[in-house]
N, C-alpha and C positions, 0 to 999 in steps of 0.2 A: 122930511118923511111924514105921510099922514095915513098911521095905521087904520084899515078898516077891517072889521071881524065882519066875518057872515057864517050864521047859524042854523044848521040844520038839526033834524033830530038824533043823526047820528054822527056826524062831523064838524068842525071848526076848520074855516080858511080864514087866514090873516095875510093880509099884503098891505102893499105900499101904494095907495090912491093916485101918488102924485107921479110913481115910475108906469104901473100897469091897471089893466080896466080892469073891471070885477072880475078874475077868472071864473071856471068852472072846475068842479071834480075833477073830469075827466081830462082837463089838461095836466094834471099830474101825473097821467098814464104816459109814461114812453111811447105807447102805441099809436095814439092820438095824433102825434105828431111826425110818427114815422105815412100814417096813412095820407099826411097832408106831402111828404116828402120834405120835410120839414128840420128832420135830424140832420146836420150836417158835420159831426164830430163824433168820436165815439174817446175821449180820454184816455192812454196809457195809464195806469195805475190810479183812476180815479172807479174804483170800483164800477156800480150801478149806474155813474153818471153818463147824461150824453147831452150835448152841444145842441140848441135849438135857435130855430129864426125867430122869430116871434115879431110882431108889428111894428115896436120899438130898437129893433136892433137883436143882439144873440143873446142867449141866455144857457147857466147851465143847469138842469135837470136832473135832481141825486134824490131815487127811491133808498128808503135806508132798510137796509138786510145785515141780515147777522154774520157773524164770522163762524170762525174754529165749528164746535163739537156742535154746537144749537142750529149751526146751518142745517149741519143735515136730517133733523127734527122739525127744527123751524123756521125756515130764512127770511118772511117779510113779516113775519108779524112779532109786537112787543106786549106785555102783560100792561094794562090799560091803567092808568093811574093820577088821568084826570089830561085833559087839554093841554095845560099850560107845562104842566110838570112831563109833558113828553117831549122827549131827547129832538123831536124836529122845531118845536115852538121855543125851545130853551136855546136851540142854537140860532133859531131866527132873532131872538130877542138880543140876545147878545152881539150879534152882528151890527142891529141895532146901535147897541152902546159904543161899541168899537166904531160906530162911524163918526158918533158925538165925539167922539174923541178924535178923529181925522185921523185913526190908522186905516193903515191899507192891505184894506179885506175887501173880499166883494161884497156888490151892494146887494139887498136883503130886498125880494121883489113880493116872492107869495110860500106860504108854509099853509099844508094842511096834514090834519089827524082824523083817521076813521074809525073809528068806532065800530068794532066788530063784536058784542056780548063782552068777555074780561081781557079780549085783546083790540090793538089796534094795529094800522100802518098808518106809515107817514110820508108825506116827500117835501121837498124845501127846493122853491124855484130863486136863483142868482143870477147877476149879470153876469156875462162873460168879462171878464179882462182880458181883454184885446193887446195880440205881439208878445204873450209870453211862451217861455219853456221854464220847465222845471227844472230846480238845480241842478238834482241828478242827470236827466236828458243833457242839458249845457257842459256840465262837467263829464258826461260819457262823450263828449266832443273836446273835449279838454279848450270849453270858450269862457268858462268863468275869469274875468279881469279881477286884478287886484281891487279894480276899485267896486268890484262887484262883491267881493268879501269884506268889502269895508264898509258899504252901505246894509252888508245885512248886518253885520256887529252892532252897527246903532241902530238898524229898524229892532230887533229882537232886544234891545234894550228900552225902546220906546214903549213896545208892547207889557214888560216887565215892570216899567215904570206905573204904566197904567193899571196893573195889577191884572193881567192877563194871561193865561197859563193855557197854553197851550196842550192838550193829552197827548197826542200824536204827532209833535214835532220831528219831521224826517223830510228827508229831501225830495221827495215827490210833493210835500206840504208845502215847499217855498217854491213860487215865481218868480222867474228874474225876464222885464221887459226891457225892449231893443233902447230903454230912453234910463236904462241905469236902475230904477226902480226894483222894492223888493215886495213881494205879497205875501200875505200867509195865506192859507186857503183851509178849509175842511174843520170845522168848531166843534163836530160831534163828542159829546163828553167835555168839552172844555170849559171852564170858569173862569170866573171874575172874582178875584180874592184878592186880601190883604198883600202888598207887597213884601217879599222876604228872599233874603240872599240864600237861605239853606232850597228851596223849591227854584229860584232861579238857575242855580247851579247845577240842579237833576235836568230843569228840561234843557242845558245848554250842552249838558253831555250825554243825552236820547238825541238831537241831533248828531251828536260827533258820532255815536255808534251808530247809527242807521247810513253816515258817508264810511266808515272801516267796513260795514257790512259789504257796500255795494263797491268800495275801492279798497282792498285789503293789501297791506302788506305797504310796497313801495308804490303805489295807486293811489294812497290816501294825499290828497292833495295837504301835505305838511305847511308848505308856507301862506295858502291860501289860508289856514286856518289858525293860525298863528297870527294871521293879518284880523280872521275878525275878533280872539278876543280881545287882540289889544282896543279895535274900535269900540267892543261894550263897556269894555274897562274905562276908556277915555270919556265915553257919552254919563258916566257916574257923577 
């Protein structure tokens, strides 16, 4: 990867020289590329994201907007607190590291922050990972393989090892591809911290609650999950 910055008086775009050419602002707009006909995905539970062609192959395209109560105050914009230190450059960056480290995330193409007076926006462009569904989608088919909870037991220990914590670990977060593979996806809020059994053990049980949410009761895939802590357990 070879980061390049480009600087305006009111924005920062950082991307990756060696995936994508100099973008522009304005390819950060969803709009941009719907006017090219361009969008060819719209993601189930990936919020603001949507699916683009782009010269190189597909990419996925995530404006960041707010949730809960401040949505309906204020949805695209965050209180401005320097470039680097905003929630899109913090998650580009660490994508970054997670690649030095050969886990499997997607790859980190271009991030920009706008500068709007004490607020800004942001968007953060990825490669697509190509032939997945998400847990949930798979397991609402009931296609998850044993050995498909076995390989997420060791990816999700690999990630942990490398001291990676995930904020929003749930089953829309993880990809499972047609070649066995597992992915995490979606870094917003998440760090790079010291490794420790008391923080590994919270996010491995935010994933079990977010599958009881969506499979309750006698739906909760029991043996599936029983299969992967024994793999995280094993990969110690």
């Amino acid at each position: 990867m070879k980061s390049t910055l480009i600087s305006t008086d009111n924005s920062r775009i950082l991307y990756d020289a060696t995936a994508l050419d100099a973008p522009e602002a304005a390819q950060f707009d969803p709009s941009y590329w719907e006017n090219r006909d361009a969008v060819i995905a719209r993601p189930a539970g990936r919020g603001s994201a949507v699916v683009i062609s782009y010269s190189k192959g597909e990419a996925v395209l995530k404006r960041y907007f707010r949730g809960g109560m401040m949505a309906k105050v204020n949805q695209a914009l965050y209180l401005f607190t320097g470039y680097e230190r905003s929630r899109a450059f913090r998650e580009f960056r660490l994508l970054q590291t997670m690649h030095s480290y050969s886990l499997p995330v997607p790859e980190p193409l271009a991030v920009i922050c706008e500068r709007r007076g004490l607020l800004a926006s942001m968007a953060l462009l990825t490669k697509r990972i190509a032939d997945t569904e998400t847990l949930a989608a798979r397991q609402m088919q009931q296609m998850v393989s044993i050995s498909d909870w076995e390989m997420l037991g060791k990816t999700l220990k690999r990630f942990h090892e490398n001291g990676i914590f995930h904020a929003d670990l749930n089953a829309n977060n993880v990809l499972l591809d047609t070649a066995g593979r597992v992915f995490l996806i979606d870094f917003d809020k998440c760090k790079h911290k010291h490794p420790d059994a008391i923080w590994h053990k919270k996010n491995i049980k935010r994933l079990k609650r977010s599958l009881e949410k969506l499979f309750p009761g006698d739906l909760f895939p029991r043996a599936g999950w029983d299969v992967l802590v024994r793999a995280y357990a094993k990969e110690a």
